[in-house]
C-alpha positions as CSV (number, residue, x, y, z in Angstrom):
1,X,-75.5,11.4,14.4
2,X,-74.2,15.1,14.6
3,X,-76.3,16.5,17.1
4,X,-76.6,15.9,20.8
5,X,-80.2,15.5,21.0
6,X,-79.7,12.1,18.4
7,X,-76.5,10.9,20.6
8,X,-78.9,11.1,23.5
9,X,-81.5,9.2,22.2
10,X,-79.1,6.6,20.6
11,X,-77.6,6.3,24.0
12,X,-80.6,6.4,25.5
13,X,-81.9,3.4,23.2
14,X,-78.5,1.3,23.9
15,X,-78.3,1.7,27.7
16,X,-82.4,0.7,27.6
17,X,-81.4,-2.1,25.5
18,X,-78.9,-3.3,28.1
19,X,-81.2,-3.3,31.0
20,X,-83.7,-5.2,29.4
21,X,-80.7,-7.6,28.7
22,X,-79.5,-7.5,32.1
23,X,-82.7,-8.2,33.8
24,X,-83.3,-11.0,31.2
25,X,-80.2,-13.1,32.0
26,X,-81.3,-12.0,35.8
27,X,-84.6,-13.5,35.6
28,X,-83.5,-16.7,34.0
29,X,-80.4,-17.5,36.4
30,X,-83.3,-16.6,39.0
31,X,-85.9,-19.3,37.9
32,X,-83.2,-21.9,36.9
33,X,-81.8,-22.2,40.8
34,X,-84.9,-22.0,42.5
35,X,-84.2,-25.8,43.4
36,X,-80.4,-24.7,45.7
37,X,-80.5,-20.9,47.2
38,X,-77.1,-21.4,48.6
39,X,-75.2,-22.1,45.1
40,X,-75.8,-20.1,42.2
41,X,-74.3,-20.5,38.6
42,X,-74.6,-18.3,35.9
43,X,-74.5,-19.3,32.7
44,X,-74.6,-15.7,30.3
45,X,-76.4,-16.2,27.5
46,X,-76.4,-12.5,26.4
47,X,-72.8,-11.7,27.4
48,X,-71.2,-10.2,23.8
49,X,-74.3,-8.5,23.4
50,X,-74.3,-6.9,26.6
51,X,-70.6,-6.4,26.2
52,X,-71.2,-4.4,22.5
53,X,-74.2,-2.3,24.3
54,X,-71.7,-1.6,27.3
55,X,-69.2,-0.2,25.2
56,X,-71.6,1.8,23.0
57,X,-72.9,3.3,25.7
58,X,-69.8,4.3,27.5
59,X,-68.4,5.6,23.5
60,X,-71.7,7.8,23.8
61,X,-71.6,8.6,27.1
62,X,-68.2,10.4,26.5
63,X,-69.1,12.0,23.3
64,X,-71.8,13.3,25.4
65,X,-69.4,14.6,28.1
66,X,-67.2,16.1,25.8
67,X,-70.1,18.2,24.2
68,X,-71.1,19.6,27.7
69,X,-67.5,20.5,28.5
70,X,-67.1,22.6,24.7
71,X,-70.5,23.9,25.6
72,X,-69.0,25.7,28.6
């Protein structure tokens, strides 16, 4: 993973990852209090995955940064 172009799409593939993720835990905190509107718990189901693909992405994200600032 030497080159930006692979950093890019591995970040690409991790922050991707993450909103699928997101929107999943989303959908089924959504369709599990249909029944109350005024009282919603969450219950994460994909928290420490979310957590690992959160901190990938901001590792890559400054690894990115850091090879547009050399670049200048």
């Amino acid at each position: 993973m030497s080159n930006k172009l692979e950093i890019l799409k591995e970040y690409q593939k991790a922050a991707s990852k993450l909103n699928q993720l997101k929107s999943k835990e989303a959908e089924v905190n959504r369709s599990e209090n249909n029944e109350d509107k005024d009282t919603v718990v969450i219950k994460p189901q994909f928290g420490n995955e979310m957590n690992q693909l959160n901190e990938e992405c901001v590792q890559l994200n400054m690894i990115l940064e850091a090879m547009d600032a050399s670049e200048d």
